[in-house]
SEFI-277949 format. One record per residue: residue in one letter; chain; x, y, z of N, C-alpha, C, O, CB in turn. Coordinates in steps of 0.05 Angstrom, whole numbers. Atoms other than C-alpha are relative to their C-alpha. Glycine has a CB too. Example, Ala and Ser with C-alpha at 12.3 -4.5 7.8 and 13.67 -1.06 7.14 Angstrom:
<pakols>
PAKOL  res  chain    n.c1    n.c2    n.c3   ca.c1   ca.c2   ca.c3    c.c1    c.c2    c.c3    o.c1    o.c2    o.c3   cb.c1   cb.c2   cb.c3
PAKOL    a      A      18     -24       0     246     -90     156      18      24       0      39      24      13     -20       1      25
PAKOL    s      A     -16     -24      -1     273     -21     143     -15      22      14      -5      44      18       9       9     -29
</pakols>
This chain:
<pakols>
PAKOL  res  chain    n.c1    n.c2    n.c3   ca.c1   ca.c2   ca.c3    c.c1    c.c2    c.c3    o.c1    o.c2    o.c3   cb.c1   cb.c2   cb.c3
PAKOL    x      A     -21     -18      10    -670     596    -254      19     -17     -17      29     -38      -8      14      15      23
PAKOL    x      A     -28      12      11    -619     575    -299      21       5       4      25      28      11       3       0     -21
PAKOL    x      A     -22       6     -16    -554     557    -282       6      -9      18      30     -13      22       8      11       4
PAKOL    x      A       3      13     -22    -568     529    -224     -21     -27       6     -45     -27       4      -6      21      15
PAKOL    x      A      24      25      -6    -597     457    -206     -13       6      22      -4      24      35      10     -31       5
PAKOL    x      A       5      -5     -18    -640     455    -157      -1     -22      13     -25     -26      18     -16      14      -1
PAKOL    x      A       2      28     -10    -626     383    -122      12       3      29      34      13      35      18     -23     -20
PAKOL    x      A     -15       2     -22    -619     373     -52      28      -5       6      39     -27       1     -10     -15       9
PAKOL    x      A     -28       7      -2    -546     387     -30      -2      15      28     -19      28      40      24      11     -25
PAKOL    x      A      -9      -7     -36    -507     398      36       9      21     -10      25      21     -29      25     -19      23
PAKOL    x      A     -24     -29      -2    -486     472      42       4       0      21     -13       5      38      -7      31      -8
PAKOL    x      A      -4      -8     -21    -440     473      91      14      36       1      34      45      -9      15     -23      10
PAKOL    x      A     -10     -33      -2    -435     553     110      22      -2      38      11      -9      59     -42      28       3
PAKOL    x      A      -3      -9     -27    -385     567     173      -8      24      14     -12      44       0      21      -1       5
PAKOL    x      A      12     -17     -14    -408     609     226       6      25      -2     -11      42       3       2      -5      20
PAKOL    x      A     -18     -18       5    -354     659     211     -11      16     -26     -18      39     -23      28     -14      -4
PAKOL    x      A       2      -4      15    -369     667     148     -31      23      -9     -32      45     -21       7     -23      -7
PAKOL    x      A      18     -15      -5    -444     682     160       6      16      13       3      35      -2     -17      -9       7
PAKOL    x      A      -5     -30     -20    -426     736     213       8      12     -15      -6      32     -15      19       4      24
PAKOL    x      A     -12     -20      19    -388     770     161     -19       9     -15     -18      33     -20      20      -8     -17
PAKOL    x      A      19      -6      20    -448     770     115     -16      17      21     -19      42      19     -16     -27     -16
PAKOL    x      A      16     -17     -16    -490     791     173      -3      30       6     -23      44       6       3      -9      18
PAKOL    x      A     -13     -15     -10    -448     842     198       0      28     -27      -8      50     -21      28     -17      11
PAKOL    x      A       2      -9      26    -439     871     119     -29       8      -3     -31      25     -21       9     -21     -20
PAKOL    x      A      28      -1       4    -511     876     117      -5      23      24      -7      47      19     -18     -31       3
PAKOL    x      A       9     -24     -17    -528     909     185      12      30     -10      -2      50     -13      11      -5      32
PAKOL    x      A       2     -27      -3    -489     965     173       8       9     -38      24      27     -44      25      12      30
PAKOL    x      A       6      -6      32    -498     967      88      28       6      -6      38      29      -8     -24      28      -7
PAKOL    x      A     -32       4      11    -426     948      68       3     -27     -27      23     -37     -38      21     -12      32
PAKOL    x      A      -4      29      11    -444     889      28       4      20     -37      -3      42     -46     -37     -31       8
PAKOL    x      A      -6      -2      30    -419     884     -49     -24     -17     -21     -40     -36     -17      32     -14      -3
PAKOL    x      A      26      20      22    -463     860    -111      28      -9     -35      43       2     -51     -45      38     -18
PAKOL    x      A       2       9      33    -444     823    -172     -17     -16     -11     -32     -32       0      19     -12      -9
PAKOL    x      A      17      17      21    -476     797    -237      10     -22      -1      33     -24       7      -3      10     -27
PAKOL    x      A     -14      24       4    -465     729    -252     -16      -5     -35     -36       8     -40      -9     -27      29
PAKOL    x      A      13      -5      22    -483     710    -330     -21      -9       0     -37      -2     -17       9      -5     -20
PAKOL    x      A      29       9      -3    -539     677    -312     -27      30       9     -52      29      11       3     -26      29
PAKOL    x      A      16     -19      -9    -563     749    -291      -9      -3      26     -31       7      30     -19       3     -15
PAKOL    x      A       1       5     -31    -561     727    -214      10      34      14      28      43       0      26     -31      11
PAKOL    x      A     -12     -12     -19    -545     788    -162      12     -11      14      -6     -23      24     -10      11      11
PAKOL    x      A      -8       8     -21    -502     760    -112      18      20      17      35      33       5      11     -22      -7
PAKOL    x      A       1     -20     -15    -490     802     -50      27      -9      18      24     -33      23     -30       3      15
PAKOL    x      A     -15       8     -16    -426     793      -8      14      19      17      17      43       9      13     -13     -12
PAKOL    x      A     -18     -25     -19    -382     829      54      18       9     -17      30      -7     -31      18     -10      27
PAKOL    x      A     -12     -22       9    -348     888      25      36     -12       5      43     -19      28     -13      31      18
PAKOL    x      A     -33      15      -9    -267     859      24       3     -25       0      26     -33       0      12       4      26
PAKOL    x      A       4      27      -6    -287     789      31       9     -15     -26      10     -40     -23     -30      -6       8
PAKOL    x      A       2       5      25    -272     777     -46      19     -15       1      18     -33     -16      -1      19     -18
PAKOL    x      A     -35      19       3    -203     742     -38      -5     -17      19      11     -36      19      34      17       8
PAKOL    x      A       1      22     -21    -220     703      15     -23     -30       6     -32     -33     -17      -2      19      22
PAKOL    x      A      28      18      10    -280     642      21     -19      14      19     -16      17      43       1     -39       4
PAKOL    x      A      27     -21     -12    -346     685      40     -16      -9     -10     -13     -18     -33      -4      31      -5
PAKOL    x      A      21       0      10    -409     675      33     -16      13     -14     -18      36      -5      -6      -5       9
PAKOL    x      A      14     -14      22    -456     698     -24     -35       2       3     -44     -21       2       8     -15     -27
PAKOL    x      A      26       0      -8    -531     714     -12     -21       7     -36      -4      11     -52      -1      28      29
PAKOL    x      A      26      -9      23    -589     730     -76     -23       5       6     -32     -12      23      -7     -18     -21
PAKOL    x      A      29      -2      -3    -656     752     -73     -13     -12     -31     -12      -3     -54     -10      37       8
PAKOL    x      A      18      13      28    -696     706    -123     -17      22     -14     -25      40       1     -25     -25       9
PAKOL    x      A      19     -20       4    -740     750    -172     -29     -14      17     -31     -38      25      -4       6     -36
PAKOL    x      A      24      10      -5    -809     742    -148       1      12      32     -20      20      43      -3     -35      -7
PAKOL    x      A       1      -6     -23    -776     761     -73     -14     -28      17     -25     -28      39     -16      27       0
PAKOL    x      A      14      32     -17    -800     686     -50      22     -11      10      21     -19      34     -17     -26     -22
PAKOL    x      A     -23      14     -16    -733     657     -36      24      21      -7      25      38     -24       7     -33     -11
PAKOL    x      A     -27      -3      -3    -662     673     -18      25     -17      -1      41     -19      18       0       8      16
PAKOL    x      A     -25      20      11    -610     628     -45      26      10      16      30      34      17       7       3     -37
PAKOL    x      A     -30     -10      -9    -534     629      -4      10     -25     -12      -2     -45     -18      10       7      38
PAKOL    x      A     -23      12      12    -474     601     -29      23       6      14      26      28      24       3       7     -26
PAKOL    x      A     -32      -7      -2    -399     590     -13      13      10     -15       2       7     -37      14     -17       3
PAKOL    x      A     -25     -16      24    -343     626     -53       5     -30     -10      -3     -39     -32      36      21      16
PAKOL    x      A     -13      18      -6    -309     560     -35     -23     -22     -29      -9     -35     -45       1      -6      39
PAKOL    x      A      11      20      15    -372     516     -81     -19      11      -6     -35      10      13      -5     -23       9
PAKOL    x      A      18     -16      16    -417     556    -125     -12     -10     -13     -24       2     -31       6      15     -13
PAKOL    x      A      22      21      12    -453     493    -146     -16      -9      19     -34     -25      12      12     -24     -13
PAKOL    x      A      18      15     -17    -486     479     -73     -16      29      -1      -6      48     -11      12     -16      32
PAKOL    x      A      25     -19     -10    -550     527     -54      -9      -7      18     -22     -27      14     -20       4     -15
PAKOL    x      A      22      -3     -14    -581     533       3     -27      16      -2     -25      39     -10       8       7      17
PAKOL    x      A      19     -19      13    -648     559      -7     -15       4      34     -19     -14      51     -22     -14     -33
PAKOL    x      A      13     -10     -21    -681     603      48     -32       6      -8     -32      11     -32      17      25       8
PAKOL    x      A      35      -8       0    -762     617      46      10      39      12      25      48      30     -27     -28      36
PAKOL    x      A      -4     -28     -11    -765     698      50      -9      -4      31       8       5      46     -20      24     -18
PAKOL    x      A       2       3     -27    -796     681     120      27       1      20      32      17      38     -13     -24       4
PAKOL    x      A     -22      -3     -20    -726     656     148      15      20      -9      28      30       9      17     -25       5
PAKOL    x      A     -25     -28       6    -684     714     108     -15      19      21       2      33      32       1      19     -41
PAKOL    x      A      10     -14      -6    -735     752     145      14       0      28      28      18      36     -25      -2      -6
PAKOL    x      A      -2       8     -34    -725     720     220      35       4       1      48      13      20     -12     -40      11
PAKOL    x      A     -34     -10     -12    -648     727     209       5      31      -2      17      47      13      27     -14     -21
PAKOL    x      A      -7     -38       0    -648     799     186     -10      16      16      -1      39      18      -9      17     -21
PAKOL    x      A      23      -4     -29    -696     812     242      18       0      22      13      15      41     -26     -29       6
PAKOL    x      A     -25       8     -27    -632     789     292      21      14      -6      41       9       7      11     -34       6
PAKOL    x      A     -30     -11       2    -578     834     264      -6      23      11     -30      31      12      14       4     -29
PAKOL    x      A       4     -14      -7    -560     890     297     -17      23     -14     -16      21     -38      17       2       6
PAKOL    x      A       7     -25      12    -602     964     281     -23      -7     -17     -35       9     -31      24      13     -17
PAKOL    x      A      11      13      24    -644     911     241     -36      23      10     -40      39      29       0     -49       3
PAKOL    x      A      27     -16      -2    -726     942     230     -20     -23       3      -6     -43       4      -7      19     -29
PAKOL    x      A      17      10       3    -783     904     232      -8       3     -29     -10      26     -38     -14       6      19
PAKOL    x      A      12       7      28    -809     878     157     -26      20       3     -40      23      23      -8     -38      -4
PAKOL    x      A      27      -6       7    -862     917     125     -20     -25      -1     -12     -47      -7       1      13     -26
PAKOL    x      A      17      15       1    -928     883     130     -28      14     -12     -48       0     -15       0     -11      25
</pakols>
């Protein structure tokens, strides 16, 4: 993707921060913006003023990229597998089509 390197970096996410994303998600509160790179990035609904975390679905559906508000140059990159195993643990969550 462009705009983004892809070089091993530390994302540190706090715990807090993920729960909010989590939490935004279980019960379908989360927000979207474009970025010019043509990125979606997904975040808790109110969270915008504050440092939150940012989630994407890669095209292709193979990975999931998160980010800090706080440093929008680190990436963590998830394998759809673990987006899977965490969305799998939120409340109301479904079991993945297979």
């Amino acid at each position: 993707m462009a705009g983004i390197e892809r070089e091993p970096a530390e994302v540190r996410i706090p715990k807090a921060a993920l729960d909010a994303l989590a939490a935004a998600l279980s019960v379908r509160t989360a927000a979207m913006r474009t970025w010019p790179d043509g990125i979606e990035w997904m975040y808790a609904v109110g969270s915008w003023d504050e440092p939150h975390v940012e989630m994407a679905l890669m095209p292709g559906g193979e990975e999931v990229w998160l980010r800090m508000s706080t440093d929008r140059s680190s990436v963590a990159v998830w394998s759809i597998q673990q987006w899977w195993d965490f969305a799998g643990e939120l409340p109301g969550a479904t079991p993945p089509q297979v």
